[in-house]
C-alpha positions as CSV (number, residue, x, y, z in Angstrom):
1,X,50.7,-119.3,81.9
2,X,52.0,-118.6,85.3
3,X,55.9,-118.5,86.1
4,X,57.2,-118.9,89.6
5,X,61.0,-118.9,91.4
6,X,59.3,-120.5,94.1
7,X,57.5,-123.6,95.1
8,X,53.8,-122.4,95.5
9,X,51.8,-124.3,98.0
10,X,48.6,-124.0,99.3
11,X,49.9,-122.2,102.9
12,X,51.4,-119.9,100.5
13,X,55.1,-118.3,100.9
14,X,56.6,-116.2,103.4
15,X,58.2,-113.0,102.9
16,X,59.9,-112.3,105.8
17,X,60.9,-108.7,106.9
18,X,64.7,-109.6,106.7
19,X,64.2,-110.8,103.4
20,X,61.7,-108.7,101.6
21,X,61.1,-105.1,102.3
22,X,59.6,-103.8,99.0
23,X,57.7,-105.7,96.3
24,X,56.9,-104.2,92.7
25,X,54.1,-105.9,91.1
26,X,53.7,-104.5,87.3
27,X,51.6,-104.6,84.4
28,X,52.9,-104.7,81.2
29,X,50.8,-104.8,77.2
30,X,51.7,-103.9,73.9
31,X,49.5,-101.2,72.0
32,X,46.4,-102.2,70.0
33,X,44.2,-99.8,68.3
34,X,41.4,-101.3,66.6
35,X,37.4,-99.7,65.7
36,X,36.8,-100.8,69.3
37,X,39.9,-98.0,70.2
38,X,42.9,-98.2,72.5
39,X,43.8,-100.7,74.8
40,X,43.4,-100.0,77.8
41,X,44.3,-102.1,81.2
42,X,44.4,-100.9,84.9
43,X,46.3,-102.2,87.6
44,X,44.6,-102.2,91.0
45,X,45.3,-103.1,94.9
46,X,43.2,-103.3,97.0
47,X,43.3,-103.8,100.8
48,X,41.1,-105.1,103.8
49,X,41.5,-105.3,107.5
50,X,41.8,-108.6,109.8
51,X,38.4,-108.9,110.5
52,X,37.4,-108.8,106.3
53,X,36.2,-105.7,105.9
54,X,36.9,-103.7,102.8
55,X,39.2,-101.1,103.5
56,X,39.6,-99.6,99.5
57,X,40.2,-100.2,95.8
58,X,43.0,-98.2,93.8
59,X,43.4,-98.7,90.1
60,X,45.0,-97.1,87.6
61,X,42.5,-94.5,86.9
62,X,42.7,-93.2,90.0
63,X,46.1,-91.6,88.9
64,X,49.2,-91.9,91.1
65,X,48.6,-92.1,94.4
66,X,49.7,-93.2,97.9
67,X,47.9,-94.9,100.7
68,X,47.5,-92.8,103.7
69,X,51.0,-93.8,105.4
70,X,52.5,-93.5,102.0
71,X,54.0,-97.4,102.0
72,X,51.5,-98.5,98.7
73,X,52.4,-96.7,95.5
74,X,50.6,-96.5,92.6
75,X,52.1,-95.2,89.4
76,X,49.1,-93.6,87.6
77,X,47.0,-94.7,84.9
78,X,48.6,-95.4,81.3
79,X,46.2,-95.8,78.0
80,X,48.0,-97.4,75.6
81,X,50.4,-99.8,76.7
82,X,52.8,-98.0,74.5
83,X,56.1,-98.4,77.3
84,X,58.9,-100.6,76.9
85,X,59.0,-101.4,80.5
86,X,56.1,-101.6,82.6
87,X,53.2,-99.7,81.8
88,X,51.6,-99.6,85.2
89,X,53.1,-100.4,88.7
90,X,52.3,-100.8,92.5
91,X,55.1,-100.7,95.1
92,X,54.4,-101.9,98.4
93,X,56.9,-101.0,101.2
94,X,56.0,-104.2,103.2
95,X,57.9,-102.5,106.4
96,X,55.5,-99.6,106.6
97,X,51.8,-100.8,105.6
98,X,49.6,-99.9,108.6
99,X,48.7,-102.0,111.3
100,X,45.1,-101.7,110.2
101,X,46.1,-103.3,106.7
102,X,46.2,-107.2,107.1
103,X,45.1,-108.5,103.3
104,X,46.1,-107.2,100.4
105,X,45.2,-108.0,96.7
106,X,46.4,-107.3,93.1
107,X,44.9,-107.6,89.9
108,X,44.0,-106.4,86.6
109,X,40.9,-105.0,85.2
110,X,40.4,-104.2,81.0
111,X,38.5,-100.6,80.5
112,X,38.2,-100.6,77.1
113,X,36.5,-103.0,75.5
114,X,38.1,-105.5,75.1
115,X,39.2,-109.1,76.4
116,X,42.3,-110.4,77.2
117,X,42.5,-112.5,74.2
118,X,42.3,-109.4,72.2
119,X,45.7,-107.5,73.8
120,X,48.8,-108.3,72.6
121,X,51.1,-109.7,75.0
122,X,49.5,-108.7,78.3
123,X,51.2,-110.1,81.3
124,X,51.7,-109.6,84.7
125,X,54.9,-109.8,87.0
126,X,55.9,-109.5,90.7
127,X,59.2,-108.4,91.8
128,X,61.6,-107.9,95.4
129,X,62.7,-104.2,95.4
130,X,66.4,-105.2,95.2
131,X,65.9,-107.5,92.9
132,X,64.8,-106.8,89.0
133,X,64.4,-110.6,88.0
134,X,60.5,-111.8,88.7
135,X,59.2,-113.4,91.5
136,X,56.0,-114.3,89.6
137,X,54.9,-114.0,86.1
138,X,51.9,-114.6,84.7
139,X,50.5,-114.5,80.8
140,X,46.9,-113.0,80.4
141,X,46.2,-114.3,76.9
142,X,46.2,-117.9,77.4
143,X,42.9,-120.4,76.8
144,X,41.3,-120.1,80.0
145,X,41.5,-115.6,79.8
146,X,40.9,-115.3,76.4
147,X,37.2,-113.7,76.9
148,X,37.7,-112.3,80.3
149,X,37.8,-108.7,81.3
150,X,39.6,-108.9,84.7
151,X,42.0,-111.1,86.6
152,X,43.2,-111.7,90.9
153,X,46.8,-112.0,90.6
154,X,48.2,-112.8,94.0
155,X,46.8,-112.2,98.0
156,X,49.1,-111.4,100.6
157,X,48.2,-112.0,104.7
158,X,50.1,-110.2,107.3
159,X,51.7,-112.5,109.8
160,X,53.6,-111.8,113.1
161,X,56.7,-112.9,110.6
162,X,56.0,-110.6,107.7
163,X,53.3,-111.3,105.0
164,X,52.5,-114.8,103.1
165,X,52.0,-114.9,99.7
166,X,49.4,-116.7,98.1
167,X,49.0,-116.9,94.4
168,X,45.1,-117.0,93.4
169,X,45.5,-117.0,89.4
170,X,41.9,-116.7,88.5
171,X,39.5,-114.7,86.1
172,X,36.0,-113.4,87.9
173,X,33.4,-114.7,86.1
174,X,31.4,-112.4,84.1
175,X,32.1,-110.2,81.3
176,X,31.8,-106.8,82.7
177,X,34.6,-104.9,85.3
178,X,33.8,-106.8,88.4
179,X,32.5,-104.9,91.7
180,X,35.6,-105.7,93.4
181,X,35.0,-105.9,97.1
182,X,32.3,-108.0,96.6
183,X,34.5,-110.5,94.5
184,X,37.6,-110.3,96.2
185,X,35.4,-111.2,99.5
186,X,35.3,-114.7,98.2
187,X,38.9,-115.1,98.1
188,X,39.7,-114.5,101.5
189,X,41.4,-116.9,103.5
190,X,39.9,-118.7,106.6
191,X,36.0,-117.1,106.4
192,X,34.9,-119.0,109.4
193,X,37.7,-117.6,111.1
194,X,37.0,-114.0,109.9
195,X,33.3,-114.0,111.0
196,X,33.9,-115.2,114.3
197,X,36.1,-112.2,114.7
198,X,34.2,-109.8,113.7
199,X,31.2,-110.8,116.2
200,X,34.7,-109.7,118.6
201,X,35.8,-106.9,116.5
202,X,35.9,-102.9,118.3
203,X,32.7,-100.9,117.9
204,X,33.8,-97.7,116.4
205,X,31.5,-95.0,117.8
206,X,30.5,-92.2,115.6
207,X,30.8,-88.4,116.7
208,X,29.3,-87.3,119.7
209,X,29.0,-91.5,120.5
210,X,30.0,-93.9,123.4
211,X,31.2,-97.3,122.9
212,X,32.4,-100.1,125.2
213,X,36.7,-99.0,124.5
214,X,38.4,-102.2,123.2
215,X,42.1,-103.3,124.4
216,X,43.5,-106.8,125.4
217,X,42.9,-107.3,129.0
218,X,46.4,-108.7,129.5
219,X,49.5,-107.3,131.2
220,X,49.3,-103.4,131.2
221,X,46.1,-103.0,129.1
222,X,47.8,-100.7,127.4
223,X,45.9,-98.2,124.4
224,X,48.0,-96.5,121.9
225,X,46.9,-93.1,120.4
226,X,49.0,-92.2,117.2
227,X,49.0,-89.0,114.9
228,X,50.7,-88.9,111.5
229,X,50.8,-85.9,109.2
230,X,52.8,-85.7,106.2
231,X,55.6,-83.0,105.6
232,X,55.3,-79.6,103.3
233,X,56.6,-79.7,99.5
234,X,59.1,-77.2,98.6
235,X,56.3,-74.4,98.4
236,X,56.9,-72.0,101.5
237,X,55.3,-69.0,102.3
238,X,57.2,-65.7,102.3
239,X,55.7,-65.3,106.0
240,X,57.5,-69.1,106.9
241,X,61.0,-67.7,105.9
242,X,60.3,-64.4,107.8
243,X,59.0,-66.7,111.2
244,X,62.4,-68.6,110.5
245,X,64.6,-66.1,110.7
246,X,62.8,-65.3,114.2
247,X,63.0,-68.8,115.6
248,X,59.1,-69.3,115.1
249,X,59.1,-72.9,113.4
250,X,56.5,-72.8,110.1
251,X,58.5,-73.9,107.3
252,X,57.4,-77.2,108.2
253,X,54.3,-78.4,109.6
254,X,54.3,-79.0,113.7
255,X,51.5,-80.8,115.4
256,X,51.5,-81.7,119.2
257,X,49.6,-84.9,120.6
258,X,48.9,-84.3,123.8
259,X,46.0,-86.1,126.6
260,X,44.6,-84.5,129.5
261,X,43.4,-86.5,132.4
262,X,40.5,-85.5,134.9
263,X,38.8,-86.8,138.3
264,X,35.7,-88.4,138.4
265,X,34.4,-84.8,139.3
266,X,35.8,-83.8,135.9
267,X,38.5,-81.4,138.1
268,X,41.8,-81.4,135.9
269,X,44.2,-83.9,137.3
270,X,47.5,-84.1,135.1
271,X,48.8,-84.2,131.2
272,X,50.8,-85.5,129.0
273,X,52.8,-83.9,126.0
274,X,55.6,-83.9,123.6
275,X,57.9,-81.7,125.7
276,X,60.5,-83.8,128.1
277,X,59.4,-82.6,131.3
278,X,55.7,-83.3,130.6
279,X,56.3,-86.7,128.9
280,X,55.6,-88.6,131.3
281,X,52.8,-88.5,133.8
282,X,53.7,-89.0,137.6
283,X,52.5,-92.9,138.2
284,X,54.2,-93.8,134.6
285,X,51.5,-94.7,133.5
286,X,50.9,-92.7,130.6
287,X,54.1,-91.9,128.7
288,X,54.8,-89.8,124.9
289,X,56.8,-91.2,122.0
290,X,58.4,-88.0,121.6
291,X,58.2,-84.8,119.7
292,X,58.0,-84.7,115.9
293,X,58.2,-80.8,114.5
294,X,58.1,-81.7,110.5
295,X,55.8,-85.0,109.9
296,X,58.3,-86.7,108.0
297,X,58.3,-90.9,107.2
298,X,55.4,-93.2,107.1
299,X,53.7,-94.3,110.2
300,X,52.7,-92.9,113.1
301,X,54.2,-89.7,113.8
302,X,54.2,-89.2,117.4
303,X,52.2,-91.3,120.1
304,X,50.5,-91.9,123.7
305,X,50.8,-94.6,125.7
306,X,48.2,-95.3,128.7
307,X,48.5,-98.2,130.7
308,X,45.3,-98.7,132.1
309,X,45.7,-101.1,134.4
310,X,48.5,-98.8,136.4
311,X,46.6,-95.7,135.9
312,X,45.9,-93.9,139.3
313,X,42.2,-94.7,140.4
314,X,41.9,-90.9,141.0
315,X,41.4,-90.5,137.0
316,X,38.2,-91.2,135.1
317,X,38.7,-89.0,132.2
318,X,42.1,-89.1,129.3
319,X,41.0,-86.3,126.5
320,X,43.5,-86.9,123.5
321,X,44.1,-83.3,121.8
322,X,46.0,-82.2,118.8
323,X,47.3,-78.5,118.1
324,X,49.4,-76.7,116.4
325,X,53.2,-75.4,117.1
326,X,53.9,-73.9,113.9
327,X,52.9,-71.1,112.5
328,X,49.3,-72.7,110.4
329,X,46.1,-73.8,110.6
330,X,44.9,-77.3,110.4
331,X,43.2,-76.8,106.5
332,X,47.0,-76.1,105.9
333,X,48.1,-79.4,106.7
334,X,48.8,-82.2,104.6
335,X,46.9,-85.5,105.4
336,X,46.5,-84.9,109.4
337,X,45.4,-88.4,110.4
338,X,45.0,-89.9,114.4
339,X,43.8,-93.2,115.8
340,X,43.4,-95.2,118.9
341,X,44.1,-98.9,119.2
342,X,44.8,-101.5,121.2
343,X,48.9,-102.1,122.7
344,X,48.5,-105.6,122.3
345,X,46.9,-106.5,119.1
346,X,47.3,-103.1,116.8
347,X,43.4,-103.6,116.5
348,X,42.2,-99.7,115.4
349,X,38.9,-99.0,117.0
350,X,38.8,-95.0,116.3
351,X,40.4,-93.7,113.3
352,X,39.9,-90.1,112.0
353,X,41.5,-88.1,109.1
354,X,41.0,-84.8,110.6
355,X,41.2,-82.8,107.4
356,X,38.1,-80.4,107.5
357,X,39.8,-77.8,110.2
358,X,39.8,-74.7,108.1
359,X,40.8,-72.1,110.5
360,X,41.3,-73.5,113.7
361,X,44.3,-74.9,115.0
362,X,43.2,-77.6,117.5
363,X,41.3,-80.8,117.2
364,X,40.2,-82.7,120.0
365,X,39.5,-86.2,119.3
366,X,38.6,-88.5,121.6
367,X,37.9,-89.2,125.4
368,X,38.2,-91.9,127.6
369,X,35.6,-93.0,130.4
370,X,36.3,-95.0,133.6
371,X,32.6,-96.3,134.2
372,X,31.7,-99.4,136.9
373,X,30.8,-101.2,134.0
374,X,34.6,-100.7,132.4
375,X,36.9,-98.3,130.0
376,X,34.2,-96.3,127.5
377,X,35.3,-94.8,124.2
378,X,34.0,-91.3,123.6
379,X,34.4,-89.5,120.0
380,X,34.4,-86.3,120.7
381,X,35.8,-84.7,117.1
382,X,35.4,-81.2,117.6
383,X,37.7,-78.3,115.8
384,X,38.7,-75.1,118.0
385,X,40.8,-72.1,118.0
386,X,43.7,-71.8,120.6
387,X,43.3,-68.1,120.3
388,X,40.9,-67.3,123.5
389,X,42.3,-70.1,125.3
390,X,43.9,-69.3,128.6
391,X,43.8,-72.4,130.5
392,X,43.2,-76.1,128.8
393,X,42.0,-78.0,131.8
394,X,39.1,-75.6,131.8
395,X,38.5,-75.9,128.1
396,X,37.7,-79.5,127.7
397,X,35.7,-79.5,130.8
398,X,32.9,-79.4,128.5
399,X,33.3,-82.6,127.0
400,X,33.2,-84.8,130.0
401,X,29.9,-85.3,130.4
């Protein structure tokens, strides 16, 4: 039987920014051992972007974990049930989801064989952050889920005003674990709407590939490149304390976004960086969020801005590079992660987790193209080493062909 505090609808209900930043959605049961064995329910999210397409699935099993940006929660798997409180729990920090996140479901799903008849007390509840008393609860055991294995709780849509809420309720039909992205699919809101977007959604070009680059063409056309890394535990080398004491910054991790822009005869032209006096290129054009030295906080981490509609006709070619200030290499780092999107409309059309560096200390990502036809996206991916590196403009000369 399903509990609400609020009037449910069918355009769902909004939780605003200024009055919801964090949910808790938890999973609670009471042990049962029987010849069939423990009990054993998982809680899962999972997410997709605006244009329907399954983004991933995180249950339980998985153990704890984080989303990339670290603003979805999960609080590992848990067997038995055996916990006076709740036995499983996902925490969304509504505030910090990624742009690229625009649906979001939870659920439950029995790995043990059993039903939800068979459980004792198994139930389900959503929660503010501030605010213990539930938002939603939900019995599993009733008539209607007495021989089902799995359950869709609740969907939530992002919206320019926060996210809606929209209760589903249901059991998938079918005894076994469901594939989820295929059943969650069906649930979606508005499909006629989603397909006609994705006949406009950004091509994502693969490495070494050229697509048609995607922005609003409104106002500044403006493109957004963002990288995000995640800070270093408490474990420092004795090397990091010796480079402190010097000045050298590697007790944390320090990555540098920075874009290089070229002539149409692929002569070096200009760049932009982290550092004040090079943060902003000479039309204004192109312009950095500012240095981060220690990857702390969700989101992106530091970012480009290129206006291409006010970007000097002399330049055909913007190369976005990371590289290291501190003291590592980029195998070291935790979670290095960079995309390019549209200024308008947060649409991602390139989005790499750059975690495969080993050695080097430089990454360049992406490049792009002024063509007579328009703006084309190059994805470049390619690790280097700084070391034998004397002059930058010459060393991505390369990869402007």
């Amino acid at each position: 039987m399903l509990q609400a505090s609020f009037t449910i609808n069918k355009d769902g209900h909004l939780l605003g920014y200024t009055d919801v930043q964090k949910l808790h959605c938890g999973l609670r049961w009471d042990p049962v051992e029987d010849s069939t064995g423990h009990a054993d329910l998982d809680l899962i999210y999972a997410t997709y972007d605006e244009f329907g397409r399954f983004i991933s699935v995180i249950s339980g099993k998985d153990g704890i974990k984080n989303n990339a940006a670290g603003s979805i929660y999960h609080s590992g798997d848990d067997e038995n049930g055996a916990d006076s409180h709740d036995d499983e729990r996902v925490t969304l920090d509504l505030f910090a989801i990624p742009q690229s996140i625009h649906h979001i479901f939870l659920g439950v799903e029995l790995q043990s064989e059993h039903t939800f008849g068979n459980i004792i007390n198994p139930s389900m509840r959503l929660s503010k952050g501030v605010d213990s008393r539930d938002m939603l609860h939900v019995t599993l055991d009733s008539k209607q889920g007495a021989n089902a294995r799995s359950f869709i709780f609740i969907r939530l849509d992002r919206n320019p005003s926060g996210w809606t809420l929209h209760v589903i309720n249901e059991y998938p039909e079918g005894h076994s674990v469901p594939e989820w992205e295929r059943v969650l699919i069906d649930h979606m809101p508005d499909k006629a709407g989603l397909e006609e977007k994705r006949a406009n959604m950004p091509i994502t070009p693969k490495q070494n590939e050229h697509a048609p680059l995607y922005y609003t063409k409104q106002a500044m056309h403006r493109i957004v490149c963002g990288l995000s890394w995640d800070e270093r535990g408490e474990k420092h080398r004795l090397s990091d304390k010796l480079n402190e004491r010097k000045g050298i910054n590697s007790a944390t991790f320090d990555l540098d976004l920075t874009c290089l822009m070229y002539d149409a005869d692929g002569e070096y032209y200009d760049y932009v960086t982290s550092l004040a006096e090079h943060a902003v290129d000479e039309s204004g054009a192109v312009y950095h969020s500012g240095d981060d030295t220690s990857g702390v906080g969700a989101g992106d981490d530091e970012q480009i801005f290129v206006e291409l509609a006010n970007l000097p006709e002399d330049i055909h070619h913007v190369v976005f590079v990371v590289d290291m200030k501190s003291e590592h290499t980029l195998g070291e780092i935790y979670s290095p992660h960079i995309r390019l999107f549209d200024g308008m409309s947060g649409r991602v059309q390139l989005d790499v987790t750059f975690d495969q560096g080993g050695n080097n200390n430089a990454y360049i990502f992406a490049r792009v193209k002024r063509t007579p036809d328009g703006w084309v996206l190059h994805n470049i991916t390619r690790y280097i080493n700084t070391a034998g590196i004397e002059d930058w403009g010459q060393a991505l000369a390369p990869y402007l062909n």
